[in-house]
C-alpha positions in Angstrom: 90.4 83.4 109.3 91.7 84.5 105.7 95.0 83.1 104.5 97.6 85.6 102.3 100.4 84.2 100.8 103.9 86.1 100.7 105.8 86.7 97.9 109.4 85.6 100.0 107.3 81.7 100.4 108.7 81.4 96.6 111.7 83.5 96.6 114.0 81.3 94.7 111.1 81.7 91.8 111.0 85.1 91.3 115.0 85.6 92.0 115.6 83.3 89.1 113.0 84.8 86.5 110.5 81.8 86.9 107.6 83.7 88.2 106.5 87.2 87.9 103.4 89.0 90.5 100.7 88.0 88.0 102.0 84.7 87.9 102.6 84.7 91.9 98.6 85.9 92.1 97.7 82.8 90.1 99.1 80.5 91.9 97.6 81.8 95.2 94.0 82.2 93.7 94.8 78.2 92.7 96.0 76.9 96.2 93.1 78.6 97.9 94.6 81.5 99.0 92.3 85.1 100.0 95.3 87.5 99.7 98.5 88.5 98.8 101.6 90.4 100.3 104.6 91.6 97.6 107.6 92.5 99.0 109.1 95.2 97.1 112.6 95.0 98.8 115.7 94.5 96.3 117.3 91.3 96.2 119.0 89.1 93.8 117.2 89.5 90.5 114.9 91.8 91.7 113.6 95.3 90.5 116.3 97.5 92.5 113.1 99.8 93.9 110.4 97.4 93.6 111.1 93.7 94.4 109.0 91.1 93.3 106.7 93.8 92.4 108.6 94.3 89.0 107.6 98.4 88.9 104.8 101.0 89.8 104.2 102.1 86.4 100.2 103.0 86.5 99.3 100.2 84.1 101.4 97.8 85.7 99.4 98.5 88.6 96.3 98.7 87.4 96.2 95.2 86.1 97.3 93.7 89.0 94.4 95.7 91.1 92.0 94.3 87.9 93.7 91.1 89.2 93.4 91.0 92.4 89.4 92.7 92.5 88.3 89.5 89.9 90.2 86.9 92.6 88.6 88.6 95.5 91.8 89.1 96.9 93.2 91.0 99.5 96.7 92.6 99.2 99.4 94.0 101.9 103.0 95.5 100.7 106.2 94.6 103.0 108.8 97.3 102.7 111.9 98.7 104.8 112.7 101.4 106.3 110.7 104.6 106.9 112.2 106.8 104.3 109.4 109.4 104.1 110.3 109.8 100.2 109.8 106.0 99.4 106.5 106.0 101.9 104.9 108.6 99.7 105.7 106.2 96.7 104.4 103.1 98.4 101.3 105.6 99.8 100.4 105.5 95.8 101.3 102.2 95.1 99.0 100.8 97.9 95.7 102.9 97.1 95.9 101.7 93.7 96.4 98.0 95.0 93.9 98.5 98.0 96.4 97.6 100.1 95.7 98.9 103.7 98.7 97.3 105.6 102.7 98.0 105.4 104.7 95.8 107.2 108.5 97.3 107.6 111.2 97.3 110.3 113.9 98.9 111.4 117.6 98.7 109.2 120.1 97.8 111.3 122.1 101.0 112.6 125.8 99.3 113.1 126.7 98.3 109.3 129.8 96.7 110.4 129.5 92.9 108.7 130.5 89.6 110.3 132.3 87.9 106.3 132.5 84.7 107.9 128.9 84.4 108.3 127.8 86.4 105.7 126.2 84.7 102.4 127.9 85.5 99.5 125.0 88.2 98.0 123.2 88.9 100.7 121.2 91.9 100.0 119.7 92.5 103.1 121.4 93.3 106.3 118.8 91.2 108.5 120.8 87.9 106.6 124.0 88.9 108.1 125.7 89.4 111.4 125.8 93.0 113.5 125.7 94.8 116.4 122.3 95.8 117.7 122.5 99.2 119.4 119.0 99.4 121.2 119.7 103.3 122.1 119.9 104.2 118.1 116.9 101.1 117.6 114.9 103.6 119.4 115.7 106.9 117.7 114.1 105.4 114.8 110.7 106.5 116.6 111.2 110.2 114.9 111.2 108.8 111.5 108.5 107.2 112.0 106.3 109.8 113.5 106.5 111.5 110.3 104.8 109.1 108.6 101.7 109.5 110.7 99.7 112.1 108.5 101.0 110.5 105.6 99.0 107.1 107.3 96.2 108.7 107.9 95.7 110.6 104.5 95.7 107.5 102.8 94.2 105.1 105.5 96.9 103.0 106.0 98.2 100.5 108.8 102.4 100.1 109.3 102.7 97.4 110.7 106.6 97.1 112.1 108.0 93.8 112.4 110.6 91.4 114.9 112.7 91.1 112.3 115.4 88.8 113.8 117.1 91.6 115.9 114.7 92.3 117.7 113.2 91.0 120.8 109.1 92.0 121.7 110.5 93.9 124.6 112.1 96.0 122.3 109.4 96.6 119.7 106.9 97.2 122.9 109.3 100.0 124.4 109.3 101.4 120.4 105.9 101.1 119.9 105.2 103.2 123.6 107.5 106.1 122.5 105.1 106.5 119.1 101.5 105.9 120.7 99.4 105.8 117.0 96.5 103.7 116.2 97.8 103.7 112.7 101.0 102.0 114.0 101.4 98.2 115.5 103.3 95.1 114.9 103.5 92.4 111.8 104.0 89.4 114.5 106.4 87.2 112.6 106.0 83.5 113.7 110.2 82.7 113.7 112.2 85.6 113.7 112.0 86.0 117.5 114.4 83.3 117.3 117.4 84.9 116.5 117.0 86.8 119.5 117.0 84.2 121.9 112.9 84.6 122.3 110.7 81.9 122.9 108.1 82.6 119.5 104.9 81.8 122.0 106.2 85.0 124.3 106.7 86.9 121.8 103.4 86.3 120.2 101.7 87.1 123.8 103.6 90.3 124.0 103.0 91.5 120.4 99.4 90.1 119.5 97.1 93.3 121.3 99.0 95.6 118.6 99.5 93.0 115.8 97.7 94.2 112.1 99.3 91.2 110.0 101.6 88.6 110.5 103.9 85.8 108.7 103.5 82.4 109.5 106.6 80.5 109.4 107.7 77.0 110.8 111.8 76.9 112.0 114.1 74.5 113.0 117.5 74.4 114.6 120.7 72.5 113.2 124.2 72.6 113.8 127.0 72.8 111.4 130.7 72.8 112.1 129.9 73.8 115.9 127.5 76.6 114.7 123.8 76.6 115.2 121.8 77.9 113.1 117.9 78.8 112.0 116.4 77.1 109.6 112.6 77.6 107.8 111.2 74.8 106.5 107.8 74.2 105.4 104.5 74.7 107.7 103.5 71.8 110.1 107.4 70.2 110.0 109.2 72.6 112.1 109.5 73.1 115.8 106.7 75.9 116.7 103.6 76.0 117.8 101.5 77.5 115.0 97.8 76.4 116.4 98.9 77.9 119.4 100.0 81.3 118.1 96.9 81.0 115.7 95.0 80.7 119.0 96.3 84.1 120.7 95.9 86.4 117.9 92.3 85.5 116.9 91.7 86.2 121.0 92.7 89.9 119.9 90.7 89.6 116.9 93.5 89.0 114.2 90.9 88.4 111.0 94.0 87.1 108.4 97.1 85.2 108.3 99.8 85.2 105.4 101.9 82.4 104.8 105.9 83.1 104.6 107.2 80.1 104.2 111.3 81.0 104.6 112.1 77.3 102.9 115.1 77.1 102.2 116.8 79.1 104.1 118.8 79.8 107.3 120.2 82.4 109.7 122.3 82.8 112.2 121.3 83.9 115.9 121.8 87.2 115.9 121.9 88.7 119.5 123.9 87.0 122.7 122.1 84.1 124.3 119.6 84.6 127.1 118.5 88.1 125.6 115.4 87.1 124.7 114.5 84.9 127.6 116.2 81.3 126.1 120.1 80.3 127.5 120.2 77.0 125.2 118.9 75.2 122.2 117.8 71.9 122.6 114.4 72.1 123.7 110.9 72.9 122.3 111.4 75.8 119.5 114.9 75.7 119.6 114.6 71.7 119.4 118.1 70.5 117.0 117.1 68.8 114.0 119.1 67.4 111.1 120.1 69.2 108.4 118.1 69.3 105.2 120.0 69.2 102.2 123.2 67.5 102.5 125.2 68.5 99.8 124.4 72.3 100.6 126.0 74.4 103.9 123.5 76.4 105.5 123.9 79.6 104.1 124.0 78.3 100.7 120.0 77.8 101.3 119.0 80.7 100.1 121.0 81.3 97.1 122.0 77.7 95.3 122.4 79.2 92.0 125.6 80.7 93.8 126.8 76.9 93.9 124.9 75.2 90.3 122.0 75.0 88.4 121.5 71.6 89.3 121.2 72.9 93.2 118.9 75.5 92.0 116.4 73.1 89.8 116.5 71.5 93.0 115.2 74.0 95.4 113.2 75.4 92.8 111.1 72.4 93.1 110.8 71.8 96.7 110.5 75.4 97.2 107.4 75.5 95.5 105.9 71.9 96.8 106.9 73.1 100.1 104.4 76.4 99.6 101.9 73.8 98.4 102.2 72.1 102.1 102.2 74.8 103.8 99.2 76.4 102.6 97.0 73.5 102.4 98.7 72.9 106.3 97.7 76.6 107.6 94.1 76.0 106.1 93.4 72.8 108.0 94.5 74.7 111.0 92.1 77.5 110.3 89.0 75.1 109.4 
């Protein structure tokens, strides 16, 4: 079983100008790492079309590909959305990469925001609160479709994740409207969560159509009466990686890439019992303590929003964190 690592595992790193992709490729070649996935989704810091990629200028490219062949490495994009425009730009971006995977998902259709629970500079819908609307969830299946030749002209897998609003049922009943070999799942290891979804059903449900995945550890704590979801590194969270591991190798899964979502936290975003799961308290959903004490929950993922000396210090267990986890996912895969 190859191991990836995602560019989101050191987020704080490249938000902050500390790391760049070539730097990001190092440091996976140096923890042992087979592959990489860049996500090239805009975010604090971040090239405004390109994410931690930086920008699809051909050299820029080119010398990560020169990169990437002398590692041996192995490299997936993770986008959003199915803009057809944007697909043709990642289409290029990924022959030149060898990338034959594209994870994306579906943008939320009800942009109406929830301010109290929304982080100050969230760029990303999935890190607030809104209304999921399944009826428009699945009229994202036309848009999709016409990515199909576009897939297949350039040999590429889009792979559409449960991206915290989703539960499996409703990425199965999506995935039965398009009927493409050249479409499946990214099975992400937490994000069923936020829907109320036990991770180990939805791993069972998505695993015959799952191309890639993100392996992430979660917790539960409570603040001020609110529960929330919180990643922490590999191994020191509530799920059951080996047992997920275990189910997608059965349906011949040949890779794994690490997203290690330290530190941050979301909120549960659809009413409880949708997924299957009425209560926290108990296996995934297990409450732990909170991890950083002088920080709220949604200050996680941005402490350079509160000061530098918060930011130094997430910087740093950020990045030992990613050192765990890696090292924890390859003991698992032995």
């Amino acid at each position: 079983m190859k191991i990836g690592l995602e560019t989101e595992s050191l987020h704080l790193w490249f938000q902050n100008q500390k790391m760049d992709i070539f730097d990001f490729i190092d440091f996976a070649k140096e923890e042992g790492c087979d592959g990489v996935m860049i996500n090239i989704i805009k975010d604090y810091g971040l090239d405004e079309e390109w994410g931690c990629l930086g920008n699809d200028s051909q050299s820029h490219l080119e010398q990560i590909a020169q990169k990437l062949e002398r590692y041996g490495m192995y490299c997936e994009i993770d986008a959003k959305g199915f803009d057809y425009d944007k697909f043709e730009k990642i289409a290029r971006v990924s022959k030149i990469l060898n990338a034959k995977v594209i994870r994306s998902y579906v943008p939320l259709t009800d942009r109406t925001k929830n301010a109290i629970y929304a982080s100050d500079g969230a760029y990303d819908d999935s890190k607030i609160d809104a209304k999921f609307d399944k009826k428009e969830f699945l009229e994202s299946v036309s848009e999709i479709r016409k990515l199909i030749p576009l897939l297949e002209k350039y040999d590429l897998k889009l792979a559409i994740e449960n991206h915290e609003y989703q539960t499996s049922r409703d990425l199965l009943d999506l995935l039965f409207l398009i009927h493409h070999p050249n479409i499946g799942f990214l099975y992400d290891f937490g994000n069923s969560m936020m829907a109320y979804e036990d991770p180990i059903l939805a791993c069972q449900n998505m695993a015959p159509y799952t191309f890639s995945t993100h392996v992430k550890d979660h917790i539960v704590l409570v603040e001020e009466g609110v529960h929330y979801i919180c990643g922490v590194p590999l191994g020191e969270g509530n799920l059951e990686i080996q047992r997920c591991i275990e189910i997608l190798k059965s349906y011949g899964l040949s890779h794994l890439n690490v997203e290690q979502c330290f530190p941050y936290c979301a909120t549960f975003k659809r009413p409880k019992g949708t997924g299957g799961v009425w209560k926290v308290g108990e296996g995934a959903f297990k409450v732990r303590e909170a991890l950083f004490k002088d920080l709220r929950a949604l200050q996680y993922y941005y402490p350079q929003e509160v000061s530098q000396e918060s930011l130094d210090k997430l910087l740093f267990a950020q990045k030992e964190g990613c050192k765990r986890s890696i090292a924890y996912l390859k003991r698992l895969c032995v």
